[in-house]
C-alpha positions as protocol buffer text, in pm:
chain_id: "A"
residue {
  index: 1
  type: UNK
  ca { x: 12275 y: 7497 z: 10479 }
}
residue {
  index: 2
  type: UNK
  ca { x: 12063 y: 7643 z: 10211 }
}
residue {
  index: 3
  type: UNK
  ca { x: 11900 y: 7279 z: 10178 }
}
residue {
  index: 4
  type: UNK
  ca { x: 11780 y: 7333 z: 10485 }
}
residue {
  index: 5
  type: UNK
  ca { x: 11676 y: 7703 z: 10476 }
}
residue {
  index: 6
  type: UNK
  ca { x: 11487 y: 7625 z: 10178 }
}
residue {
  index: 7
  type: UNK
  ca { x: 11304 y: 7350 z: 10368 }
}
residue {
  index: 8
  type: UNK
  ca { x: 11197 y: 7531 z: 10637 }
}
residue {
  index: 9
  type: UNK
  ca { x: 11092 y: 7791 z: 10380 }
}
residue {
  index: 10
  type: UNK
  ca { x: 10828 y: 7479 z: 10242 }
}
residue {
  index: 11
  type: UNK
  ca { x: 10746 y: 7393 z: 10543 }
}
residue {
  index: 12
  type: UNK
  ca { x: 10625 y: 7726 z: 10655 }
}
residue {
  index: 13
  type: UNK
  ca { x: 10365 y: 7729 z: 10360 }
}
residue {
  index: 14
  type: UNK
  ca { x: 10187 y: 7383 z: 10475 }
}
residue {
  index: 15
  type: UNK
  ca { x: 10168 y: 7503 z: 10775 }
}
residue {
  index: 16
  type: UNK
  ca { x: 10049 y: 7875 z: 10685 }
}
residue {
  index: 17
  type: UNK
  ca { x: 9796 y: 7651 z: 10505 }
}
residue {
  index: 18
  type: UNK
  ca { x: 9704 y: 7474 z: 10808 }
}
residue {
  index: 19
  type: UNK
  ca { x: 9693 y: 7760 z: 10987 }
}
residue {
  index: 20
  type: UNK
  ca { x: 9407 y: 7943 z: 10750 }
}
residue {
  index: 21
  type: UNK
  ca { x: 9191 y: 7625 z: 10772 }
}
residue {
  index: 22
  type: UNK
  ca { x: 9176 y: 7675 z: 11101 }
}
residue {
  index: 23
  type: UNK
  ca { x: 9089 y: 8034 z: 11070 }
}
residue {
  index: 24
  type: UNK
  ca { x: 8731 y: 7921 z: 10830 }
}
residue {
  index: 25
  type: UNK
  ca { x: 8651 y: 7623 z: 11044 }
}
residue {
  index: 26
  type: UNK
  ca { x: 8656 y: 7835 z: 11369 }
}
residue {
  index: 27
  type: UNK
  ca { x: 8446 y: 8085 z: 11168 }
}
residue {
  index: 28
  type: UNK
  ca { x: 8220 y: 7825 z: 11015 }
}
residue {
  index: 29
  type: UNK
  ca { x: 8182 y: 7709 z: 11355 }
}
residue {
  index: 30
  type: UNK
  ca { x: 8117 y: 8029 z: 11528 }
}
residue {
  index: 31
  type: UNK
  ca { x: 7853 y: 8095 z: 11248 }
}
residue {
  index: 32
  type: UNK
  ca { x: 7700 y: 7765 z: 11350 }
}
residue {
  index: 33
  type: UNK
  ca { x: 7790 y: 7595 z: 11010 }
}
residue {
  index: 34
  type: UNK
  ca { x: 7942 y: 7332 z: 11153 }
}
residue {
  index: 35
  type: UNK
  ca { x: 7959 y: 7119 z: 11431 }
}
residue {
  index: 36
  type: UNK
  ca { x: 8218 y: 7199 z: 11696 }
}
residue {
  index: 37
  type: UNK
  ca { x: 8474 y: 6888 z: 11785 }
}
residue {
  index: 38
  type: UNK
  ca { x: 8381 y: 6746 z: 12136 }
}
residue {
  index: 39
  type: UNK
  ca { x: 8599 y: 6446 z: 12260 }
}
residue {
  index: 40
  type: UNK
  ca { x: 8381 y: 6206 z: 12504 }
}
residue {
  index: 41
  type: UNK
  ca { x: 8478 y: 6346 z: 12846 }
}
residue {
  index: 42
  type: UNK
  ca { x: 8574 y: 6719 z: 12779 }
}
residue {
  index: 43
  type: UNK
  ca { x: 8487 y: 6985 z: 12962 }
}
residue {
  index: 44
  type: UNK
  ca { x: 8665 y: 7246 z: 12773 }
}
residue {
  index: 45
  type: UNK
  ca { x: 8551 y: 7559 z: 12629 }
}
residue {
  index: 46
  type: UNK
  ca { x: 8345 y: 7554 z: 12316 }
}
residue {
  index: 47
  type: UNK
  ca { x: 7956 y: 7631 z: 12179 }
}
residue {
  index: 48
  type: UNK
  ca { x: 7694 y: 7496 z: 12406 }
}
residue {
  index: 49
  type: UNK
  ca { x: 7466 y: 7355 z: 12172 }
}
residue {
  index: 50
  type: UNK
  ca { x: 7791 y: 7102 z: 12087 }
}
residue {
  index: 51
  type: UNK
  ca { x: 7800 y: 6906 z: 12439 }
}
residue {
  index: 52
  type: UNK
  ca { x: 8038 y: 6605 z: 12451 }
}
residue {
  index: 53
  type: UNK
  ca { x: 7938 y: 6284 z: 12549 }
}
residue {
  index: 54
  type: UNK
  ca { x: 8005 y: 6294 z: 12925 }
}
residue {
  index: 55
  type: UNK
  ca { x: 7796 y: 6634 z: 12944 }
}
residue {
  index: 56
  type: UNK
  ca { x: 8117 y: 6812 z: 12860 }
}
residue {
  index: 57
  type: UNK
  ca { x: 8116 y: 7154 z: 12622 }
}
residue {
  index: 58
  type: UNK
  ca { x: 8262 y: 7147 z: 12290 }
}
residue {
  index: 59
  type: UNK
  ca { x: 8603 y: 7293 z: 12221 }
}
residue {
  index: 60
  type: UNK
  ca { x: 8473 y: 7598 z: 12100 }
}
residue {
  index: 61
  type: UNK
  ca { x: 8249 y: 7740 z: 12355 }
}
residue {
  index: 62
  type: UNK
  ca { x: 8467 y: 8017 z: 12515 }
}
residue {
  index: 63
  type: UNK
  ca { x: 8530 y: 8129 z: 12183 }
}
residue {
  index: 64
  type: UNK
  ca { x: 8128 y: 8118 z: 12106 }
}
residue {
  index: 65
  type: UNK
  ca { x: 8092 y: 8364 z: 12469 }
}
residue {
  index: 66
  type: UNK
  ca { x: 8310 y: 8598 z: 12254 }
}
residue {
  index: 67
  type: UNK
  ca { x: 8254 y: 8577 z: 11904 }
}
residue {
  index: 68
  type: UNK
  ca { x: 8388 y: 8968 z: 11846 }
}
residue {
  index: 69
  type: UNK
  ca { x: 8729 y: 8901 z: 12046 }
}
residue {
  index: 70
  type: UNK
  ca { x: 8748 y: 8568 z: 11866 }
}
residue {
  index: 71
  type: UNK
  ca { x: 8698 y: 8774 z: 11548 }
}
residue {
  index: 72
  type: UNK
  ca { x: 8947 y: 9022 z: 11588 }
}
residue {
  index: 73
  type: UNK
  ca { x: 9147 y: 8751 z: 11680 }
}
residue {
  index: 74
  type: UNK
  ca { x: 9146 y: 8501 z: 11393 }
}
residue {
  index: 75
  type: UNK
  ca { x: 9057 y: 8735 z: 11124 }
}
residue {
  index: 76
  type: UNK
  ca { x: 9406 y: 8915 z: 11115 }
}
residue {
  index: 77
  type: UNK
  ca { x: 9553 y: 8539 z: 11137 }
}
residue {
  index: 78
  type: UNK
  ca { x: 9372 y: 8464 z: 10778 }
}
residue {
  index: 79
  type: UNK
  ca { x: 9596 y: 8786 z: 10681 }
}
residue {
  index: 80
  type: UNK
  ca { x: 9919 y: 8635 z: 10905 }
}
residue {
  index: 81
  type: UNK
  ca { x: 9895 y: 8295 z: 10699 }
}
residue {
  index: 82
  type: UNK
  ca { x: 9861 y: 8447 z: 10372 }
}
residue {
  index: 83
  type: UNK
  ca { x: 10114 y: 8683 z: 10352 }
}
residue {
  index: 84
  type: UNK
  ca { x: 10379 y: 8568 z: 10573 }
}
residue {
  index: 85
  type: UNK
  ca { x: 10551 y: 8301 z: 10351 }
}
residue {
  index: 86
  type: UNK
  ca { x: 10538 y: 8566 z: 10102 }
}
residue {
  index: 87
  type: UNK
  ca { x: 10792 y: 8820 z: 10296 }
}
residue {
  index: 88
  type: UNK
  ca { x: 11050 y: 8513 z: 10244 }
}
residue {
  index: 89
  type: UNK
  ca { x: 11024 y: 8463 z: 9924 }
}
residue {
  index: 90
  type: UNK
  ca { x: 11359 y: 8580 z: 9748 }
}
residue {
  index: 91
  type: UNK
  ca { x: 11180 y: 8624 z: 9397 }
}
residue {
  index: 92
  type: UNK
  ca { x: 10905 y: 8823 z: 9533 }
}
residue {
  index: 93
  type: UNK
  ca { x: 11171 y: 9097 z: 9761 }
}
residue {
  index: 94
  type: UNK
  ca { x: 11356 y: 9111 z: 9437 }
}
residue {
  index: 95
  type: UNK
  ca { x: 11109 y: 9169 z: 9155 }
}
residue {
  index: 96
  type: UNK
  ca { x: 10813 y: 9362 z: 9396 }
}
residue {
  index: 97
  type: UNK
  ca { x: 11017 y: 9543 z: 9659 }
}
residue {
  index: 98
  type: UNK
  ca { x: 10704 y: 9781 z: 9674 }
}
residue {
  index: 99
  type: UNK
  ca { x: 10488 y: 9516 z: 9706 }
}
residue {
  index: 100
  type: UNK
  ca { x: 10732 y: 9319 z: 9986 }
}
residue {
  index: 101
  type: UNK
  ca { x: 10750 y: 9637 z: 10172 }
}
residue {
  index: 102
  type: UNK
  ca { x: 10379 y: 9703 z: 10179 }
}
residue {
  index: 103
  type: UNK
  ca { x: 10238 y: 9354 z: 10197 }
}
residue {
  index: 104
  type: UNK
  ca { x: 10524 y: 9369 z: 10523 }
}
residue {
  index: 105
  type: UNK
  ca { x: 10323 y: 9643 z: 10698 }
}
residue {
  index: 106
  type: UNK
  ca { x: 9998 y: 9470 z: 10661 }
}
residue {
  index: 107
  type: UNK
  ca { x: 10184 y: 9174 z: 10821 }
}
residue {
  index: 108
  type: UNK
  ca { x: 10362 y: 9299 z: 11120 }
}
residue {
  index: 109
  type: UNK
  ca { x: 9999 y: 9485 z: 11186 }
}
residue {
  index: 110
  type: UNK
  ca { x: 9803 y: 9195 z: 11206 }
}
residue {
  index: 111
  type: UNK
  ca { x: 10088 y: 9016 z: 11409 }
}
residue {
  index: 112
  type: UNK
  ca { x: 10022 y: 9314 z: 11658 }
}
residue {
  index: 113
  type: UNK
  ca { x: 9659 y: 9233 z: 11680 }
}
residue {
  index: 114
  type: UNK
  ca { x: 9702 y: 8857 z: 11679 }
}
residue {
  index: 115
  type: UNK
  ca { x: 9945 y: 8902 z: 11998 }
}
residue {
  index: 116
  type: UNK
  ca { x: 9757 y: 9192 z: 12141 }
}
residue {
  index: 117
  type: UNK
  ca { x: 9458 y: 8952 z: 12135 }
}
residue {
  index: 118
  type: UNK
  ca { x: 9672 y: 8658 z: 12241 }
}
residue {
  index: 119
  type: UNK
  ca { x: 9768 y: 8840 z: 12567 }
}
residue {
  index: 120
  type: UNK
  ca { x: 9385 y: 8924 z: 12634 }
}
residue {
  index: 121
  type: UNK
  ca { x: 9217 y: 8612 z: 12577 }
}
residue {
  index: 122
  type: UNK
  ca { x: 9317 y: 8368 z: 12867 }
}
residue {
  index: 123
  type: UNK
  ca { x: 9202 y: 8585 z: 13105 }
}
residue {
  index: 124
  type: UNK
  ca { x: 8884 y: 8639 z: 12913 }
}
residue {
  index: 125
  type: UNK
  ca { x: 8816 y: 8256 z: 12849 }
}
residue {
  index: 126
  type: UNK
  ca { x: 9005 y: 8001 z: 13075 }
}
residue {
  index: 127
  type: UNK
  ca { x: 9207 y: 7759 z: 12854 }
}
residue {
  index: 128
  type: UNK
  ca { x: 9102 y: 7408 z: 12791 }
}
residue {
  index: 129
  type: UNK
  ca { x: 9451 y: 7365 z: 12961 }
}
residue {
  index: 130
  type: UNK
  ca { x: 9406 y: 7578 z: 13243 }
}
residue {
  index: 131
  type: UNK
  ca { x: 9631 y: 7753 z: 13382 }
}
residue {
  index: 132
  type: UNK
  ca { x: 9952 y: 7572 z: 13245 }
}
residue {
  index: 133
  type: UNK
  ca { x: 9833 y: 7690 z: 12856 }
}
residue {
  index: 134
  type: UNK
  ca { x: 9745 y: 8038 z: 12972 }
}
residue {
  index: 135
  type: UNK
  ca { x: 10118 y: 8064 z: 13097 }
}
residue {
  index: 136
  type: UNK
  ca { x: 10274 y: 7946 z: 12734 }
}
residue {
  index: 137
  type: UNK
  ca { x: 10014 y: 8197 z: 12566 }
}
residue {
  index: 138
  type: UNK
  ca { x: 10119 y: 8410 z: 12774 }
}
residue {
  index: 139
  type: UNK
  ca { x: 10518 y: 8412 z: 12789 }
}
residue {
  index: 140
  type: UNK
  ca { x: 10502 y: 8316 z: 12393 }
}
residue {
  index: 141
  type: UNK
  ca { x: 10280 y: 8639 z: 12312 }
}
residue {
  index: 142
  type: UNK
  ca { x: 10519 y: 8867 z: 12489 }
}
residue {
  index: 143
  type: UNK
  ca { x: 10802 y: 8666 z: 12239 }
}
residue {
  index: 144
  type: UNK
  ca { x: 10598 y: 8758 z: 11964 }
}
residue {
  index: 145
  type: UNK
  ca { x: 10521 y: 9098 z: 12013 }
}
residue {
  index: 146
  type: UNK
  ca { x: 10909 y: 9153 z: 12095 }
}
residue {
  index: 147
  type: UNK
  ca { x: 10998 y: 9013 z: 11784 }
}
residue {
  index: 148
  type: UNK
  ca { x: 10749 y: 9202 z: 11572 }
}
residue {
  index: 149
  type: UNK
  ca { x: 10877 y: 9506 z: 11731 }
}
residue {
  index: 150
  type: UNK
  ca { x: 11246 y: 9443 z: 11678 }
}
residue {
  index: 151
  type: UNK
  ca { x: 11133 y: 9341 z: 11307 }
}
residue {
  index: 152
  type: UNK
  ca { x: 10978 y: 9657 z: 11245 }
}
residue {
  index: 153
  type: UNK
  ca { x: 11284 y: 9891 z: 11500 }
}
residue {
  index: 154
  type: UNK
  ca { x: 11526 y: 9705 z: 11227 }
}
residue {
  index: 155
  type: UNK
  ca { x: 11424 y: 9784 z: 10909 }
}
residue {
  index: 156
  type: UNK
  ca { x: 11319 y: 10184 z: 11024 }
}
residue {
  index: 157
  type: UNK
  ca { x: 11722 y: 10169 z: 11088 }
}
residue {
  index: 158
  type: UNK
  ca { x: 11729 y: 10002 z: 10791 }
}
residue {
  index: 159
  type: UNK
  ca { x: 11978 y: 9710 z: 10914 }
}
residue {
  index: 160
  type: UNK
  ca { x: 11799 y: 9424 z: 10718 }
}
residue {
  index: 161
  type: UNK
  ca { x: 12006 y: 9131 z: 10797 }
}
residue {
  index: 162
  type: UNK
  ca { x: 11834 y: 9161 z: 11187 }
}
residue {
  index: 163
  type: UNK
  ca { x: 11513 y: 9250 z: 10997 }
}
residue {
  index: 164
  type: UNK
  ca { x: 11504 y: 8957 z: 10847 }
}
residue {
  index: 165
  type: UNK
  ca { x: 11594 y: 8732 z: 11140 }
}
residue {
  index: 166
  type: UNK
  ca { x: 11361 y: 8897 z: 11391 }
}
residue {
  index: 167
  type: UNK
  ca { x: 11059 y: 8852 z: 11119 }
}
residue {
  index: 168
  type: UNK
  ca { x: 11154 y: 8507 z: 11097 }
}
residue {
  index: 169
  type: UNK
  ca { x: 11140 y: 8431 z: 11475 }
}
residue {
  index: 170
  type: UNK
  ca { x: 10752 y: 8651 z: 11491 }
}
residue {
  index: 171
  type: UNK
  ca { x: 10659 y: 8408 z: 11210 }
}
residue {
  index: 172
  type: UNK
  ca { x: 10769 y: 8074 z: 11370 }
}
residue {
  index: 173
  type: UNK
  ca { x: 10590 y: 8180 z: 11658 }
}
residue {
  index: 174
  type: UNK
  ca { x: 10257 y: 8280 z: 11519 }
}
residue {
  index: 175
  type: UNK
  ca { x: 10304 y: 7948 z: 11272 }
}
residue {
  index: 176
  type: UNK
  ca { x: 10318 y: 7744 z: 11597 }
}
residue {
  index: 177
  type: UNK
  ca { x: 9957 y: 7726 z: 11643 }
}
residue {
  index: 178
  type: UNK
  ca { x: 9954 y: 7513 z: 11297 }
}
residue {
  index: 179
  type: UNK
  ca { x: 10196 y: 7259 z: 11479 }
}
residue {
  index: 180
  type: UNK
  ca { x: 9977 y: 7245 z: 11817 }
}
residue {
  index: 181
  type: UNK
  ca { x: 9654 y: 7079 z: 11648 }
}
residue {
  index: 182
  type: UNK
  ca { x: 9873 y: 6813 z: 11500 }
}
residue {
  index: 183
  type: UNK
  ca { x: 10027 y: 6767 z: 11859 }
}
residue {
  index: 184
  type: UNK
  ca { x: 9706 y: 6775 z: 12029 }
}
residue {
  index: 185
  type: UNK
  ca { x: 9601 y: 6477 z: 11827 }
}
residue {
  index: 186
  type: UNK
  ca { x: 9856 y: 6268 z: 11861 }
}
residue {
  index: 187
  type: UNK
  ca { x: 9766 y: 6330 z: 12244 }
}
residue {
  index: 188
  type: UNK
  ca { x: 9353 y: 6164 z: 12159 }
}
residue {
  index: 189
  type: UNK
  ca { x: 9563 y: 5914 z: 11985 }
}
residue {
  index: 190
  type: UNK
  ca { x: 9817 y: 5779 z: 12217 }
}
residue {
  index: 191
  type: UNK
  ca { x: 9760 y: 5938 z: 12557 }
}
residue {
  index: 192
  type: UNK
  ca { x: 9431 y: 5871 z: 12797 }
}
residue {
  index: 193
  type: UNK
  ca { x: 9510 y: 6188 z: 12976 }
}
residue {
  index: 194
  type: UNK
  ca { x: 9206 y: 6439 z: 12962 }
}
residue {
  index: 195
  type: UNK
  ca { x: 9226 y: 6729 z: 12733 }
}
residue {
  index: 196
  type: UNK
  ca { x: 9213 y: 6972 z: 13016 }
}
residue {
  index: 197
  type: UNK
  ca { x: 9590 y: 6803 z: 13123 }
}
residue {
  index: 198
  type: UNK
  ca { x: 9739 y: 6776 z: 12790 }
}
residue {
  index: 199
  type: UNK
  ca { x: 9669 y: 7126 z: 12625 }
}
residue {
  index: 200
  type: UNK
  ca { x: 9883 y: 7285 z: 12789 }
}
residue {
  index: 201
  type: UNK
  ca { x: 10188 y: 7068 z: 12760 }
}
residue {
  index: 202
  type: UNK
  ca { x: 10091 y: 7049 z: 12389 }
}
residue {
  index: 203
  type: UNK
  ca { x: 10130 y: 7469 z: 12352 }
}
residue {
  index: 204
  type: UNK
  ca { x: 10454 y: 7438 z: 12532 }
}
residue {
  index: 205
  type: UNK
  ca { x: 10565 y: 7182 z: 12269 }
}
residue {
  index: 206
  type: UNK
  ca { x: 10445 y: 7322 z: 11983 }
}
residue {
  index: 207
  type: UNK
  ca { x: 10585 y: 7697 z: 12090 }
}
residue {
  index: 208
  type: UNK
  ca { x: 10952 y: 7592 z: 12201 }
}
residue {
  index: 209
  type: UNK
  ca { x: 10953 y: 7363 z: 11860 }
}
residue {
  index: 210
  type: UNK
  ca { x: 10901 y: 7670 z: 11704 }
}
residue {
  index: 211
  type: UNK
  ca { x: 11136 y: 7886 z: 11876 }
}
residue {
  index: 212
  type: UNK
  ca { x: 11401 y: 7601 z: 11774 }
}
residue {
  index: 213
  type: UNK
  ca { x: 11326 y: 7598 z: 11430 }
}
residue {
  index: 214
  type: UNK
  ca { x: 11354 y: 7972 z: 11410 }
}
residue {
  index: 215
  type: UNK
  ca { x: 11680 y: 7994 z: 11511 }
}
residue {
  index: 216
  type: UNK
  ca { x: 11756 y: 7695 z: 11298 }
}
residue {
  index: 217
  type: UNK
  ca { x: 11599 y: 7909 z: 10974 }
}
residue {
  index: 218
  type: UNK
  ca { x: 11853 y: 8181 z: 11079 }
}
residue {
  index: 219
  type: UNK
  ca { x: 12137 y: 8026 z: 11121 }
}
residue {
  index: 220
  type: UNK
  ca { x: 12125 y: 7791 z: 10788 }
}
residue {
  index: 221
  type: UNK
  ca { x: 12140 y: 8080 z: 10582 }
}
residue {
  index: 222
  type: UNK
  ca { x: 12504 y: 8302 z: 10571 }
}
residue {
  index: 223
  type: UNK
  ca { x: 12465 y: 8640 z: 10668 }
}
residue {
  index: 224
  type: UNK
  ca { x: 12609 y: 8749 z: 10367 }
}
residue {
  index: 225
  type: UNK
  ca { x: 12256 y: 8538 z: 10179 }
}
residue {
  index: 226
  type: UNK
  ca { x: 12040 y: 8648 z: 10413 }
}
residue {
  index: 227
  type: UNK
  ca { x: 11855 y: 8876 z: 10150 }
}
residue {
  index: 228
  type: UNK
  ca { x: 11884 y: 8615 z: 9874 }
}
């Protein structure tokens, strides 16, 4: 059980890693630095200058519309990435309590923005996957902001087993995003269907994944380890 706790645990750092490349290469590309990705045939949102082959956009135009909302999005996720894996981190709880509790504040505050932002942005910017991705951002934010909540309800009433468990579910959530680029190109890859079809049932994937693994996390570790 703790094989697989620890795991998860290793896993969550590649994919925290992922997750803050894709925070700089959505910067670089809002600052024009790079070029955008366009698949031949999209007609997704992305920066105009970037059209696709078939006359499409590239993927990110919407986000280029609304660089500031963008911003305030992704910016707190650089902060997300780096210091979740941290908060599990038995070492760091045990040696640095101060800096586990404070370093948890700045967490569950830019998990507030990140969902906050999350619930704003498909109606702002259509999806690439239309209205079947808005619905999974949608439903999934709402998850996340519950479980940031209960996180933070938790340790006020300082019961830190449900702390703990509840922080784990926010993270897996706000980790998904890592999961859904991988996804998404193994859509390209093996699947002709247009971007604009297979976005959405590649957030669904990556989300309930997620969700799984979350409960997985909790459940391989004994409540009486939970804090070890």
């Amino acid at each position: 059980m703790k094989k697989t706790s620890s795991l998860l645990r290793t896993l969550s750092f590649v994919l925290a890693f992922i997750g803050l490349a894709m925070v700089v290469r959505r910067i670089l590309a809002l600052q024009g630095l790079i070029p955008s990705f366009t698949p031949p045939g999209s007609t997704g949102g992305g920066i105009p200058a970037g059209a696709g082959a078939a006359g499409g956009e590239a993927f990110d135009a919407g986000f280029g519309r609304h660089p500031v909302l963008t911003l305030i999005h992704i910016v707190p996720g650089a902060g997300f990435m780096i210091l979740g894996p941290l908060q599990f981190l038995p070492g760091i709880r045990a040696r640095h309590p101060r800096f586990h509790r404070r370093s948890g504040r700045v967490f569950l505050f830019c998990g507030y923005v990140i969902g906050v932002t999350a619930l704003v942005m498909p109606f702002v910017m259509m999806p690439i996957g239309g209205v079947n991705e808005a619905a999974g951002v949608l439903l999934f934010a709402v998850y996340f902001l519950t479980a940031l909540s209960k996180a933070w309800w938790h340790i006020v009433h300082r019961r830190t087993t449900l702390h703990r468990e509840w922080m784990i579910r926010a993270f897996a959530i706000g980790l998904a995003v890592a999961t859904i680029r991988p996804i998404i190109a193994l859509f390209f890859i093996f699947s002709r269907l247009s971007p604009q079809v297979f976005f959405g049932t590649a957030f669904w994937i990556g989300f309930v994944l997620h969700a799984i693994a979350a409960e997985v996390w909790i459940n391989s570790t004994p409540k009486s380890l939970a804090l070890v």
